[in-house]
Phi, psi and omega in degrees: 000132189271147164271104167268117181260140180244120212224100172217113171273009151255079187297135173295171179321167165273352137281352141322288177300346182284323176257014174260323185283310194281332156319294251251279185296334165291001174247010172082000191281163158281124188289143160227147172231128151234122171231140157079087181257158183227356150230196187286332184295341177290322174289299225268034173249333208269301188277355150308349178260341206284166152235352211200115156223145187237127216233190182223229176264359171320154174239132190265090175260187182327279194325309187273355158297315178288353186257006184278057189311279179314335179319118167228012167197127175241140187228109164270122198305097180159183202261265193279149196246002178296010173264002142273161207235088179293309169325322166290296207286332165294307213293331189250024164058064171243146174271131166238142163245165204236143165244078182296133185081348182307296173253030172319292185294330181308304184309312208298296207288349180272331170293298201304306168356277174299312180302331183277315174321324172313298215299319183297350173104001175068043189026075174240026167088033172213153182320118198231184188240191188255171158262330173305121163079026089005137186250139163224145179251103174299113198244090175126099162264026179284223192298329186289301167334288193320284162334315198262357145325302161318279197276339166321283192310354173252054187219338173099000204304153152255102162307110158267165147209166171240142178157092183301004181251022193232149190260144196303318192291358198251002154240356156278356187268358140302008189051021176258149189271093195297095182258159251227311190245169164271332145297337199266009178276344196256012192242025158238015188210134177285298155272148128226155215246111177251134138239062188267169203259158175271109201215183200269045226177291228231337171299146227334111176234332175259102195251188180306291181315299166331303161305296161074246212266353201269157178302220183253156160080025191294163198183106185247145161244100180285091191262011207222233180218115221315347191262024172269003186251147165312059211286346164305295183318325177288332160308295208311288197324292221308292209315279170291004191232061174332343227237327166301081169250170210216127189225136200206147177286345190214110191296127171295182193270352185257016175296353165265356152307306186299320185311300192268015157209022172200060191288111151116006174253009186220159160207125177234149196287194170257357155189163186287135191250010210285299177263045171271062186245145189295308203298310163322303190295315176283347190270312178293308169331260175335324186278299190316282148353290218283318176285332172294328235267341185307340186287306177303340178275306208233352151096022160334098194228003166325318181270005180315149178222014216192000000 
């Protein structure tokens, strides 16, 4: 009988896991929980049992690929996947997945968030500015992009986007404004929204020169992941560009610099929040579930990312 190990030292909700265990157990499998574990050694005595783990921000590295002798699929509740170490998990023929689109509106609703927390001045009493009629450039148009389109038009936004992997017609038929290159997205937009994934393509891809390129009143929100940014160039940007803020779900490593010669021109959450939502939590848990057990059923392998 296969073991579905649910291994999160950030635990999902307890309906989650409440609908992950009837997943789980209504497909004939054995349930396993490790939650708030405090060392390394707790994962790999845990996934030493497994045929199946469903994970969080946890990290699936070399060691805990060797201790998973049974393993044969890790499925991460979430979009990004740099917390598996895919190269190990090929070498040793374990499938990993991803559950895309799961916590989509949760990211998508924490950039607008934040673009209005800018525009207002970070509600500190003093005049701030609208979003309305505002230009923003979506950089990366998958499922979070696609969202945060959505609601910037109801807000009045002039839209762009970008994305060399979308064929044009299939975001303009989103009513977005299609742009060819990635300069000509930042040196037209006033916001931009990155959800590009951190991969060997895209780590610091976003530099001093790129930034730049924006116009006045520039405000980059980042929803995606610190290591695509240039963090000397975001410094340069601070420096010469009075006019630059920067706003992010996940604090760069050069945040006490920004802190301390640039007060009131950044905001970072306190730990990454794009999907921090009770329906986001619940929603990637249950999808995760769902997929081992079609990989196991039916030999399923869509969301493979590895």
């Amino acid at each position: 009988m296969k073991k579905i190990l649910v291994a999160t030292e950030k635990p999902f909700a307890p309906v989650a896991v409440k609908g992950i265990r009837q997943i789980t157990e209504e497909a004939g499998y054995v349930f396993m929980l490790l939650e708030k574990y405090t060392s390394p050694q707790a994962l790999l005595d845990a996934v030493a049992q497994a045929d199946a783990m469903i994970i969080r921000s946890d990290q699936v590295n070399e060691q805990v690929i060797s201790a998973g002798k049974q393993l044969s699929i890790v499925v991460r509740a979430g979009a990004g996947y740099d917390n598996v170490d895919l190269k190990a998990a090929t070498a040793r023929g374990i499938v990993v997945m991803n559950t895309p689109g799961q916590n989509s509106n949760a990211v998508a609703e924490l950039a607008l968030g934040m673009m209005v927390y800018m525009a207002r001045n970070q509600f500190n009493g003093s005049a701030g500015t609208e979003l309305s009629g505002k230009t923003l450039g979506i950089h990366a148009f998958g499922n979070v992009g696609r969202l945060v389109a959505s609601i910037a038009s109801g807000f009045g936004m002039e839209i762009s986007a970008f994305d060399p992997f979308l064929k044009p017609e299939d975001i303009e038929r989103q009513g977005i404004r299609v742009v060819h290159s990635v300069g000509d997205l930042y040196r037209s937009s006033q916001y931009i929204s990155l959800h590009i994934p951190a991969n060997e393509q895209t780590r610091n891809s976003i530099n001093y020169e790129l930034l730049s390129m924006m116009p006045e009143g520039a405000t980059l929100v980042n929803t995606a992941r610190k290591e695509v940014i240039v963090e000397d160039g975001l410094v340069k940007m601070f420096r010469e560009r009075k006019d630059f803020r920067y706003v992010s779900d996940i604090a760069p490593a050069c945040q006490e610099t920004i802190a301390s010669e640039f007060p009131g021109r950044f905001f970072f959450t306190p730990k990454k929040m794009g999907a921090q939502t009770a329906e986001a939590n619940i929603n990637a848990g249950l999808a995760a579930a769902r997929q081992i057990v079609s990989f196991f059923e039916n030999g399923d392998t869509r969301f493979k990312v590895n």
